[in-house]
N, CA, C and O atoms as a Maestro MAE file, in Angstrom:
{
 s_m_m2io_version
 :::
 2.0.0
}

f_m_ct {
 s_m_title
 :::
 protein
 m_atom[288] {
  # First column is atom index #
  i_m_mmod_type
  r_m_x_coord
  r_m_y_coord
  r_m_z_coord
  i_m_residue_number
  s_m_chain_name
  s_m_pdb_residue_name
  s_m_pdb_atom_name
  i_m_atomic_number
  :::
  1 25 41.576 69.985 127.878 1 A "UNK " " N  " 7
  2 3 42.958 70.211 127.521 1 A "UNK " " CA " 6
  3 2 43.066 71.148 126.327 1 A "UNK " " C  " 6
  4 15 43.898 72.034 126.131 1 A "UNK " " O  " 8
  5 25 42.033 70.756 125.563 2 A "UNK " " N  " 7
  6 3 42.133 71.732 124.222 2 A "UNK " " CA " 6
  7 2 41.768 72.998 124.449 2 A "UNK " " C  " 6
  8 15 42.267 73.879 123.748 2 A "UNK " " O  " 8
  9 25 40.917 73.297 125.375 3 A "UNK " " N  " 7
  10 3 40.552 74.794 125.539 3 A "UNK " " CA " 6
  11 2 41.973 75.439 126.820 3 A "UNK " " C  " 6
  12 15 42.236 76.633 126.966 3 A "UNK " " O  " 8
  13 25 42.445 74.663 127.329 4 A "UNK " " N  " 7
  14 3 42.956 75.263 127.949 4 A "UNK " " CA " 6
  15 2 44.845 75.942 127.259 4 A "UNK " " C  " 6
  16 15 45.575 76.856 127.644 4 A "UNK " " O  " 8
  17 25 44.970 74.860 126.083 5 A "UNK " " N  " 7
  18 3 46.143 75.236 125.422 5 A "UNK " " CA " 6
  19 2 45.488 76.578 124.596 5 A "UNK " " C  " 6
  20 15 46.223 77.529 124.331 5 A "UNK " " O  " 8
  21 25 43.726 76.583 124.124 6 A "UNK " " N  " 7
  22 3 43.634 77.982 123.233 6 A "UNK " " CA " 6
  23 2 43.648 78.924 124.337 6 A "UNK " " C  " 6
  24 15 43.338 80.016 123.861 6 A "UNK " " O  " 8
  25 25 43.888 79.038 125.757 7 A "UNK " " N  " 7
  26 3 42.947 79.896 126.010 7 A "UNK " " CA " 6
  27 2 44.461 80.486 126.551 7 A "UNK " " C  " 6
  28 15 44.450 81.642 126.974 7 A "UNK " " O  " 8
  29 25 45.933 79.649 126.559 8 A "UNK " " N  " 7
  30 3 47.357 79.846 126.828 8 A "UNK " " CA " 6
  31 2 47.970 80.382 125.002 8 A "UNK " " C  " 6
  32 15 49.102 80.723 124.658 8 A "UNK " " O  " 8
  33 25 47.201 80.308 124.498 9 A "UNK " " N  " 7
  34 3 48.125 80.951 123.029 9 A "UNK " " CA " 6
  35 2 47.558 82.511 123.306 9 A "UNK " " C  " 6
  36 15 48.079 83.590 123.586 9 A "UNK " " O  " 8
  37 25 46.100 81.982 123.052 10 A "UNK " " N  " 7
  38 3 44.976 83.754 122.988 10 A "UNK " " CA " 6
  39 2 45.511 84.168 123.869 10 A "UNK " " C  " 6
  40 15 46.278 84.918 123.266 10 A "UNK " " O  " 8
  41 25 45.839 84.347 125.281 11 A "UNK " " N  " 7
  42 3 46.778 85.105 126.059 11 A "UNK " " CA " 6
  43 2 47.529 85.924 125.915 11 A "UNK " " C  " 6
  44 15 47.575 86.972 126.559 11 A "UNK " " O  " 8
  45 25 48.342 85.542 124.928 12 A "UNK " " N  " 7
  46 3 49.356 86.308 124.174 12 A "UNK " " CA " 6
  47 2 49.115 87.448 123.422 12 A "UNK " " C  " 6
  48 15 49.558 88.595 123.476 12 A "UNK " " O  " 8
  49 25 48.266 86.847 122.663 13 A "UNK " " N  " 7
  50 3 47.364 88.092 121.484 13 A "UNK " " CA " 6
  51 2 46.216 88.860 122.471 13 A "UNK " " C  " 6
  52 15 45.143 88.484 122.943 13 A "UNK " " O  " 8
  53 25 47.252 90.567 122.569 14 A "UNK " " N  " 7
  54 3 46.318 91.737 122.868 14 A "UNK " " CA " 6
  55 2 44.951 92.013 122.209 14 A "UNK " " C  " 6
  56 15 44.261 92.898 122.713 14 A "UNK " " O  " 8
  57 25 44.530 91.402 121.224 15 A "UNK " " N  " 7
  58 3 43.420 91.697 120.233 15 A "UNK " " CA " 6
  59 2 42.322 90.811 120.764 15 A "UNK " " C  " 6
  60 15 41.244 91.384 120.921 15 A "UNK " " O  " 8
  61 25 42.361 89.813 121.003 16 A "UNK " " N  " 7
  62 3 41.430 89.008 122.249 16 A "UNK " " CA " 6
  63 2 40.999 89.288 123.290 16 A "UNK " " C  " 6
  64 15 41.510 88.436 124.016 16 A "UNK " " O  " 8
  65 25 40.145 90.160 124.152 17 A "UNK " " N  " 7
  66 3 40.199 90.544 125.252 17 A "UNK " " CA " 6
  67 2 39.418 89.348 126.026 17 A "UNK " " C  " 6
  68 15 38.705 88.563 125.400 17 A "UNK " " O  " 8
  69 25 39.624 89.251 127.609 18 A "UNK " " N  " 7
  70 3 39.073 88.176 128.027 18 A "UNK " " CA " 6
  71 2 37.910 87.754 128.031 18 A "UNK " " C  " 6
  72 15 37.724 86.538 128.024 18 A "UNK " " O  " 8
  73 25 36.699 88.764 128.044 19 A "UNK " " N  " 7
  74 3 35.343 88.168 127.571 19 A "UNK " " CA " 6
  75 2 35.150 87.381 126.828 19 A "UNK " " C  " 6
  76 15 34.313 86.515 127.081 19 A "UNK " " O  " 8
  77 25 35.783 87.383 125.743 20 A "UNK " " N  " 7
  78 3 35.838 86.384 124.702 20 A "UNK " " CA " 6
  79 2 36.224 84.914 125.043 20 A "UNK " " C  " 6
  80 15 35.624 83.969 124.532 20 A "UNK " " O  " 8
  81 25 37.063 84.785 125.767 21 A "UNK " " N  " 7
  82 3 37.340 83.268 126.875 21 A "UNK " " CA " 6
  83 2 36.031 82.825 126.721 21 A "UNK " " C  " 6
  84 15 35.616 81.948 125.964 21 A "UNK " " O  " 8
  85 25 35.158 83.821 127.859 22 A "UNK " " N  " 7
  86 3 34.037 82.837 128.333 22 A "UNK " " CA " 6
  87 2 33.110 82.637 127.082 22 A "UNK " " C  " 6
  88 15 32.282 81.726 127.048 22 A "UNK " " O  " 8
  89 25 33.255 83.374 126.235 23 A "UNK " " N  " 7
  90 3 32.152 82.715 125.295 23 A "UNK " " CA " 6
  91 2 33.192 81.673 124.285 23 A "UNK " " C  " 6
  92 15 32.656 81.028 123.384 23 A "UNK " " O  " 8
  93 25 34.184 81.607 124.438 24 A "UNK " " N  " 7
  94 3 34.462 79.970 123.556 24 A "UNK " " CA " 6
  95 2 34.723 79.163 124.317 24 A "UNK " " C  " 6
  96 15 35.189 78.160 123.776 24 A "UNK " " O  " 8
  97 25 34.603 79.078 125.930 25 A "UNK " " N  " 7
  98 3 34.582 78.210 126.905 25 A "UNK " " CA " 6
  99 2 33.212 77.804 126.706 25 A "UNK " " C  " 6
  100 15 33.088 76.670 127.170 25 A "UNK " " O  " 8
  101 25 31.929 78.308 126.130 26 A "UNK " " N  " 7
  102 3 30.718 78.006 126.192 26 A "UNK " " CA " 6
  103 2 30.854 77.104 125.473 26 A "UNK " " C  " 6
  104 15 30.937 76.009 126.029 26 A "UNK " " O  " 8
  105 25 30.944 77.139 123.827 27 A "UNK " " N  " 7
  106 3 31.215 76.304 123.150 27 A "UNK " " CA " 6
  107 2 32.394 75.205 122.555 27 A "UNK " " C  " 6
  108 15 32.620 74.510 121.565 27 A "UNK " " O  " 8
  109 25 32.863 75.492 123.632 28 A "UNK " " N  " 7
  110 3 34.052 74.190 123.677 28 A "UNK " " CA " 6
  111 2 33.772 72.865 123.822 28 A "UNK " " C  " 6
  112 15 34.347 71.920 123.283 28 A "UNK " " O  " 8
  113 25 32.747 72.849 124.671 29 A "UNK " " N  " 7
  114 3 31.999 71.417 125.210 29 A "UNK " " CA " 6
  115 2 31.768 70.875 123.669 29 A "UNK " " C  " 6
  116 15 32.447 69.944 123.235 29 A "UNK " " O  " 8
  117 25 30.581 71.642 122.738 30 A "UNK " " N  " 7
  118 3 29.927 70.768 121.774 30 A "UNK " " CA " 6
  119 2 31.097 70.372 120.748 30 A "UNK " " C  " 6
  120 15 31.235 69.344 120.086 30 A "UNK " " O  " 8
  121 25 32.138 71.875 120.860 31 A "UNK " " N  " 7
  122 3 33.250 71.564 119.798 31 A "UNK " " CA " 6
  123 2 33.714 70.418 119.764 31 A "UNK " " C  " 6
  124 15 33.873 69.773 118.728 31 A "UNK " " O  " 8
  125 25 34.174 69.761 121.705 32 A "UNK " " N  " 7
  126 3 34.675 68.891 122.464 32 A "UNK " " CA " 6
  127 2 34.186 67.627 121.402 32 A "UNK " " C  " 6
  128 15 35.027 67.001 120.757 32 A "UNK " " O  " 8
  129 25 32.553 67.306 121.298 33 A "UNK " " N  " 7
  130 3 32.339 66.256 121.301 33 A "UNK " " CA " 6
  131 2 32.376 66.567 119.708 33 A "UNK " " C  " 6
  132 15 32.980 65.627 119.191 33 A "UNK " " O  " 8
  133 25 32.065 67.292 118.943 34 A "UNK " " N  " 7
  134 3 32.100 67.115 117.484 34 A "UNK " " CA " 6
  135 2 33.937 66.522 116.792 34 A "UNK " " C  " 6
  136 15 34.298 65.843 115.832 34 A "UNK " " O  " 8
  137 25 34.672 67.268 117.956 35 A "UNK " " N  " 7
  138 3 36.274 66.714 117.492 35 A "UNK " " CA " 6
  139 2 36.266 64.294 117.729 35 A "UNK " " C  " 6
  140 15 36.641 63.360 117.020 35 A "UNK " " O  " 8
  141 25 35.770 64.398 118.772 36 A "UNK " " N  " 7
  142 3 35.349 63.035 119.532 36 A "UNK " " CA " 6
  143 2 34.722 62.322 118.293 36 A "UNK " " C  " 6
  144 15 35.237 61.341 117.757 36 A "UNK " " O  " 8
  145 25 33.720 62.831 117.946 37 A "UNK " " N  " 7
  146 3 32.829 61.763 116.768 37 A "UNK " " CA " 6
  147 2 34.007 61.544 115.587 37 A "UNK " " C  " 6
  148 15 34.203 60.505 114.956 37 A "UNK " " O  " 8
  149 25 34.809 62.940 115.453 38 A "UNK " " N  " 7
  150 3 35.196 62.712 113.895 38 A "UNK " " CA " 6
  151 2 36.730 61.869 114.071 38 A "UNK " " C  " 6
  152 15 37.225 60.973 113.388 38 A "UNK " " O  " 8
  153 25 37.235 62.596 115.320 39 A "UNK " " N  " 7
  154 3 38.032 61.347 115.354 39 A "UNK " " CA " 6
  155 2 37.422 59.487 115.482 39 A "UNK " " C  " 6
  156 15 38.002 58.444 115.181 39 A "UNK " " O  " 8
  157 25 36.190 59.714 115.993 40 A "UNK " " N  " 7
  158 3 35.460 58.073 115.553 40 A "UNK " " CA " 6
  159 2 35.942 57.931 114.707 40 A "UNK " " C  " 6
  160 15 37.034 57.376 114.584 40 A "UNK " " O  " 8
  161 25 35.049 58.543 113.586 41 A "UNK " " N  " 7
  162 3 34.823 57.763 112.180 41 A "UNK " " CA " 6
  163 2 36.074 57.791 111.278 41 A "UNK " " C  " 6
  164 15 36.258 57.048 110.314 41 A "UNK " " O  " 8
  165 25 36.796 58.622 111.665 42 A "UNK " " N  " 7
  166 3 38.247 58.678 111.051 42 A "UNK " " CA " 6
  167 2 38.829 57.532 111.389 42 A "UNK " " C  " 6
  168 15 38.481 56.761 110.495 42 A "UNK " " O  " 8
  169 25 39.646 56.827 112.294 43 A "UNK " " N  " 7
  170 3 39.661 55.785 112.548 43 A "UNK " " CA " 6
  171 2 39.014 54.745 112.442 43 A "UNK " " C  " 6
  172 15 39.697 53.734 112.278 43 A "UNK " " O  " 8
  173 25 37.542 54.573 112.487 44 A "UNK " " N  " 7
  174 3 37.236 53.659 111.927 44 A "UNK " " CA " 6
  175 2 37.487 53.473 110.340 44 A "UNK " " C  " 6
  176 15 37.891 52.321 110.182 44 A "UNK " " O  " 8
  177 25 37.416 54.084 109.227 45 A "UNK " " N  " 7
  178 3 37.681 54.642 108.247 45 A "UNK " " CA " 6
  179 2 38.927 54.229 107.812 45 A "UNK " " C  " 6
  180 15 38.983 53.939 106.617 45 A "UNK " " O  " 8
  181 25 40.162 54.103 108.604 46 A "UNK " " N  " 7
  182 3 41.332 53.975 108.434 46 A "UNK " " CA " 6
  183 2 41.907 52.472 108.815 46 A "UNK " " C  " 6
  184 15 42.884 51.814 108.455 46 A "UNK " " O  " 8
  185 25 40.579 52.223 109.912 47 A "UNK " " N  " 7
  186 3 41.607 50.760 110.375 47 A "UNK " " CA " 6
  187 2 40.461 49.524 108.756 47 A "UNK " " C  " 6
  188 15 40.807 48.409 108.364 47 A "UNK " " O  " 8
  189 25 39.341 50.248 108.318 48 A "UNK " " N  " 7
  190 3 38.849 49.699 107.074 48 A "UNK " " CA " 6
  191 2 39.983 49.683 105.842 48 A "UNK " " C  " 6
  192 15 40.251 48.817 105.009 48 A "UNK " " O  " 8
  193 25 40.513 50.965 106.080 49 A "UNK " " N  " 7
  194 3 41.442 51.135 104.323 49 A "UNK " " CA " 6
  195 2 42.599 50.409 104.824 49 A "UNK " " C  " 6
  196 15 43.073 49.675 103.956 49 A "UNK " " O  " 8
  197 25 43.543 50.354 106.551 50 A "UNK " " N  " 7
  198 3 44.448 49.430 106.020 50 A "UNK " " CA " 6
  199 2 44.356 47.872 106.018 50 A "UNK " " C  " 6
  200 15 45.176 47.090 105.536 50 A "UNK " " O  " 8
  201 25 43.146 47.577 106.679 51 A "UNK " " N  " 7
  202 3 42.676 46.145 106.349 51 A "UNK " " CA " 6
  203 2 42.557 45.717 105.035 51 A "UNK " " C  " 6
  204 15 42.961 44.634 104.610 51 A "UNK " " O  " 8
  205 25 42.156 46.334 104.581 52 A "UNK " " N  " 7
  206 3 41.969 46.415 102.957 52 A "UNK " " CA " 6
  207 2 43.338 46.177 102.443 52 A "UNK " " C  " 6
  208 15 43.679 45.172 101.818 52 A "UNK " " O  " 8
  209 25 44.218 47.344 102.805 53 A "UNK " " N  " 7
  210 3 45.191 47.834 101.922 53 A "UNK " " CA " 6
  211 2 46.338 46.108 102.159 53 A "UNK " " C  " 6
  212 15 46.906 45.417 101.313 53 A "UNK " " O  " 8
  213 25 46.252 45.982 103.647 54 A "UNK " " N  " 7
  214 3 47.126 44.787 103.855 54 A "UNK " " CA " 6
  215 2 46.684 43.092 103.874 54 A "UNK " " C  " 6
  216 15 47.092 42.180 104.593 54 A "UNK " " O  " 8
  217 25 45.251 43.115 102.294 55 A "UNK " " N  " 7
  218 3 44.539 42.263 102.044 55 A "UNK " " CA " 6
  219 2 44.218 41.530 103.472 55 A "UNK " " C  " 6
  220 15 44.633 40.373 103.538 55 A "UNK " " O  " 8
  221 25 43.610 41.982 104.503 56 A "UNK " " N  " 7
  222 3 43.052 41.178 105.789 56 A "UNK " " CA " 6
  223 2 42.126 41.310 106.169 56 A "UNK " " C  " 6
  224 15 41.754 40.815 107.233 56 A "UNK " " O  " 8
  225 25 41.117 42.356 105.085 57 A "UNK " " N  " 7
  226 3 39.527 42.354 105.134 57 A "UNK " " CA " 6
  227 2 39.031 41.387 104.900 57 A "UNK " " C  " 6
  228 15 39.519 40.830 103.917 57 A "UNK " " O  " 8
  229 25 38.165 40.837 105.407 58 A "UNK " " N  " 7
  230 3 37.088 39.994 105.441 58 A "UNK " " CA " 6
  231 2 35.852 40.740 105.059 58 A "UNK " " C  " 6
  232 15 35.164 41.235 105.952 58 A "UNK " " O  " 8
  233 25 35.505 40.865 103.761 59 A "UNK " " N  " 7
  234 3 34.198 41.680 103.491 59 A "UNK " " CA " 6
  235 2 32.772 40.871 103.904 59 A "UNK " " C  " 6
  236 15 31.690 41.457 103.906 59 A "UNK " " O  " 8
  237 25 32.919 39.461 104.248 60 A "UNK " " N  " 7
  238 3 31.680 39.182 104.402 60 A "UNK " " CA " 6
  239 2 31.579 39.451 105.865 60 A "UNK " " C  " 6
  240 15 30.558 39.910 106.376 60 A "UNK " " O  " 8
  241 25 32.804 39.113 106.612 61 A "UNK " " N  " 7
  242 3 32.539 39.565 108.184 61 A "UNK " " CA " 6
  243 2 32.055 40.957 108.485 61 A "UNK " " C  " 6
  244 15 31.369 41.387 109.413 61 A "UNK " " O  " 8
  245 25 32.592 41.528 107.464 62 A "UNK " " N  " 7
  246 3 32.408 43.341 107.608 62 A "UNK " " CA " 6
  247 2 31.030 43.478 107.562 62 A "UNK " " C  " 6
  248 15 30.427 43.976 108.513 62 A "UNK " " O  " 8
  249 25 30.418 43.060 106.481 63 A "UNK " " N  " 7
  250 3 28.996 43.213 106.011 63 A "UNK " " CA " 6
  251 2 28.043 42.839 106.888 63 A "UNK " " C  " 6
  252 15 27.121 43.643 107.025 63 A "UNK " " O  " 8
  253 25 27.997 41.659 107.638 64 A "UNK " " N  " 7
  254 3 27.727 41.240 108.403 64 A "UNK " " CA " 6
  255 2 27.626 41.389 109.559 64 A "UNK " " C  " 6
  256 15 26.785 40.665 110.093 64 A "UNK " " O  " 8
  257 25 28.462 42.437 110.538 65 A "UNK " " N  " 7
  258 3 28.232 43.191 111.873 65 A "UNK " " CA " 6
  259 2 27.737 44.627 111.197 65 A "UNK " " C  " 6
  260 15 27.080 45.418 111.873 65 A "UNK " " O  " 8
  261 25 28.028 44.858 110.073 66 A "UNK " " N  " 7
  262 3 27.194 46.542 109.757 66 A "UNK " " CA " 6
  263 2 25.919 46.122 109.749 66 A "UNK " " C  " 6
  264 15 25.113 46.623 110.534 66 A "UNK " " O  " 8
  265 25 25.532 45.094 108.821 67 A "UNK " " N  " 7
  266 3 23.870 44.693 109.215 67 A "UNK " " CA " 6
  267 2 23.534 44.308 110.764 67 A "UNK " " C  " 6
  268 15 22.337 44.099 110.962 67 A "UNK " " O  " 8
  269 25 24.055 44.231 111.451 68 A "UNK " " N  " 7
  270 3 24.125 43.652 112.641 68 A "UNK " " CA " 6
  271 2 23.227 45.060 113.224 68 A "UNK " " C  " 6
  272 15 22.054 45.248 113.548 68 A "UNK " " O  " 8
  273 25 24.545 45.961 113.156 69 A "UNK " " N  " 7
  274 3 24.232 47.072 113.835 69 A "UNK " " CA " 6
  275 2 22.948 48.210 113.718 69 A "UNK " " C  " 6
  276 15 22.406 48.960 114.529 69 A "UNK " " O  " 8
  277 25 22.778 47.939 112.357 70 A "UNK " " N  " 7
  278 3 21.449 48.272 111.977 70 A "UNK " " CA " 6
  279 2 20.190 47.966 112.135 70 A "UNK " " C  " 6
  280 15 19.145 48.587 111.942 70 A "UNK " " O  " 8
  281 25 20.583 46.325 112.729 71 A "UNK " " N  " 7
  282 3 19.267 46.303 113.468 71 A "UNK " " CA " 6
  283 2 18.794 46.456 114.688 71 A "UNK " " C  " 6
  284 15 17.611 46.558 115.012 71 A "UNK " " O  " 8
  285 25 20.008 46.476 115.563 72 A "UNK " " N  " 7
  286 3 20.267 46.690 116.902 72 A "UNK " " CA " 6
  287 2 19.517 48.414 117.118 72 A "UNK " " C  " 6
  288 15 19.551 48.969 118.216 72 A "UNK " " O  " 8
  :::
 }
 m_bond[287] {
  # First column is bond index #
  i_m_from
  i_m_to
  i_m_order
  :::
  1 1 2 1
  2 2 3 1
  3 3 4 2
  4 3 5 1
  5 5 6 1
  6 6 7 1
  7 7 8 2
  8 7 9 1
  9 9 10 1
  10 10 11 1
  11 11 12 2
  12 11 13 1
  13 13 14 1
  14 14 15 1
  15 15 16 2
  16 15 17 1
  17 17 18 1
  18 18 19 1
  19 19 20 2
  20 19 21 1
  21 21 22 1
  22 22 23 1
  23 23 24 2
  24 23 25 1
  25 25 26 1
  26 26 27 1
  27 27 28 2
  28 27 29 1
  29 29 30 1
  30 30 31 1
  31 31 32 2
  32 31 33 1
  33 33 34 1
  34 34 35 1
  35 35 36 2
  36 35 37 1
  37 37 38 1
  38 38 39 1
  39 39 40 2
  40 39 41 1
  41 41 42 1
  42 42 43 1
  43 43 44 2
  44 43 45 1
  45 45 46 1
  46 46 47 1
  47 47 48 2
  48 47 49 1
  49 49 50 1
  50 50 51 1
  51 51 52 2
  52 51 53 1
  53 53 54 1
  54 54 55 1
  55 55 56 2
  56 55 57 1
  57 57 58 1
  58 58 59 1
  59 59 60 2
  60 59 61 1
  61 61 62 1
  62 62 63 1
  63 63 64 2
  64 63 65 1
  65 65 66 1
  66 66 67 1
  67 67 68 2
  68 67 69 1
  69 69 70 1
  70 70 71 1
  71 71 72 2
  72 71 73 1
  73 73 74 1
  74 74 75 1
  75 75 76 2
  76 75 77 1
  77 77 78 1
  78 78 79 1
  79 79 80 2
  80 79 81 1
  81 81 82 1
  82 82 83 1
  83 83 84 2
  84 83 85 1
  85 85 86 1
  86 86 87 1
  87 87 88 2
  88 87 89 1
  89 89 90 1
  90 90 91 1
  91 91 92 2
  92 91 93 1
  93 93 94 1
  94 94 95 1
  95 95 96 2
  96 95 97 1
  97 97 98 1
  98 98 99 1
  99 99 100 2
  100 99 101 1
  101 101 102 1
  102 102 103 1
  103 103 104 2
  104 103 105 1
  105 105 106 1
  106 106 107 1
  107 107 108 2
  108 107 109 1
  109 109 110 1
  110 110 111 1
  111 111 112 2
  112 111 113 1
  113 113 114 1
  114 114 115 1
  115 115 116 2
  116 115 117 1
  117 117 118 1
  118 118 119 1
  119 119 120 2
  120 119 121 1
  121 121 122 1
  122 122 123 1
  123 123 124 2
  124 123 125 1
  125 125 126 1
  126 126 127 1
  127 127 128 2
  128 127 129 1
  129 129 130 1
  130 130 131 1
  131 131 132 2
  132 131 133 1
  133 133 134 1
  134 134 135 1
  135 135 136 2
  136 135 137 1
  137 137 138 1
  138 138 139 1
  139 139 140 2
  140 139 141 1
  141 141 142 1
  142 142 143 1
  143 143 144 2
  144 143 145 1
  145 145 146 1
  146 146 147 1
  147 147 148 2
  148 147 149 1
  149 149 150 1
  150 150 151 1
  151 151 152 2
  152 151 153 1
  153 153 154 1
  154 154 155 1
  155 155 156 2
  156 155 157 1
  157 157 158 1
  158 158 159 1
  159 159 160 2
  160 159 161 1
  161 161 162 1
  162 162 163 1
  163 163 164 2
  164 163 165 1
  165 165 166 1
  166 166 167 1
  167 167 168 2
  168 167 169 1
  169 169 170 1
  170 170 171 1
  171 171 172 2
  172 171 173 1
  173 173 174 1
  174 174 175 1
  175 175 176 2
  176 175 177 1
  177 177 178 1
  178 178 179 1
  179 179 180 2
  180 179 181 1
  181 181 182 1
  182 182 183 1
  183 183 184 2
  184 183 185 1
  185 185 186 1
  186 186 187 1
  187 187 188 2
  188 187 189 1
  189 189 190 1
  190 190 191 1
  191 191 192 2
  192 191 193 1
  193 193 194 1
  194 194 195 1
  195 195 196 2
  196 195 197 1
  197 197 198 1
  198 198 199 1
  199 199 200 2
  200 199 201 1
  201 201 202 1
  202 202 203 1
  203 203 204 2
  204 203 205 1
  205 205 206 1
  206 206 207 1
  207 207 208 2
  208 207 209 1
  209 209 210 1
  210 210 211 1
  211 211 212 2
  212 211 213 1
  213 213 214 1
  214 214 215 1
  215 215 216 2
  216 215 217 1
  217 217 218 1
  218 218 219 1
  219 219 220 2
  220 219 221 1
  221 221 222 1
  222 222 223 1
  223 223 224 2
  224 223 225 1
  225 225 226 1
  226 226 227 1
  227 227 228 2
  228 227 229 1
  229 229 230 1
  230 230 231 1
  231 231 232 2
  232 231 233 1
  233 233 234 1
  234 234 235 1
  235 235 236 2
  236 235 237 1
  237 237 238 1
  238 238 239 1
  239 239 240 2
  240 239 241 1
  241 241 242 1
  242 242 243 1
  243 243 244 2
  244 243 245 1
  245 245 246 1
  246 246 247 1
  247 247 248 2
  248 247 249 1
  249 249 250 1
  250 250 251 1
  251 251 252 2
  252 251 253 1
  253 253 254 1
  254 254 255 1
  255 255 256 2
  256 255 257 1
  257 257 258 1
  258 258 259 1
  259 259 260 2
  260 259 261 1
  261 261 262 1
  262 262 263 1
  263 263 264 2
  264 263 265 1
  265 265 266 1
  266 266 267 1
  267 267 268 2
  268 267 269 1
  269 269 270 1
  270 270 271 1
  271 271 272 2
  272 271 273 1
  273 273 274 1
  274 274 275 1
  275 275 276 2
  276 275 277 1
  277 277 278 1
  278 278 279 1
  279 279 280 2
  280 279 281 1
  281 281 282 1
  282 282 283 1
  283 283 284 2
  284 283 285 1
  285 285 286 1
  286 286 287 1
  287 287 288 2
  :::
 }
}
């Protein structure tokens, strides 16, 4: 979806010629998944600060599946 809204703006702009498509269609995939991870950790990140923020952290539960996961 994301390459296909850049590839409907760049359209517009004469200074882009279409070769250029296929080479950021190449790297769209890894872009794909680097946007994927950071929206992870962003959210995770966020549902931590408003747990926090709306005192409903449980820091020992927290601590406790991060060690979890580390050993897994």
């Amino acid at each position: 979806a994301g390459f296909i809204t850049l590839a409907a703006t760049l359209s517009v702009v004469p200074a882009v010629p279409v070769a250029g498509m296929a080479l950021i269609l190449g790297i769209d995939r890894f872009m794909s998944e680097c946007r994927a991870l950071t929206n992870l950790i962003g959210n995770a990140c966020a549902t931590i600060v408003v747990a926090r923020w709306d005192k409903a952290l449980d820091k020992d539960v927290l601590d406790k599946a991060l060690r979890k996961s580390k050993t897994n």
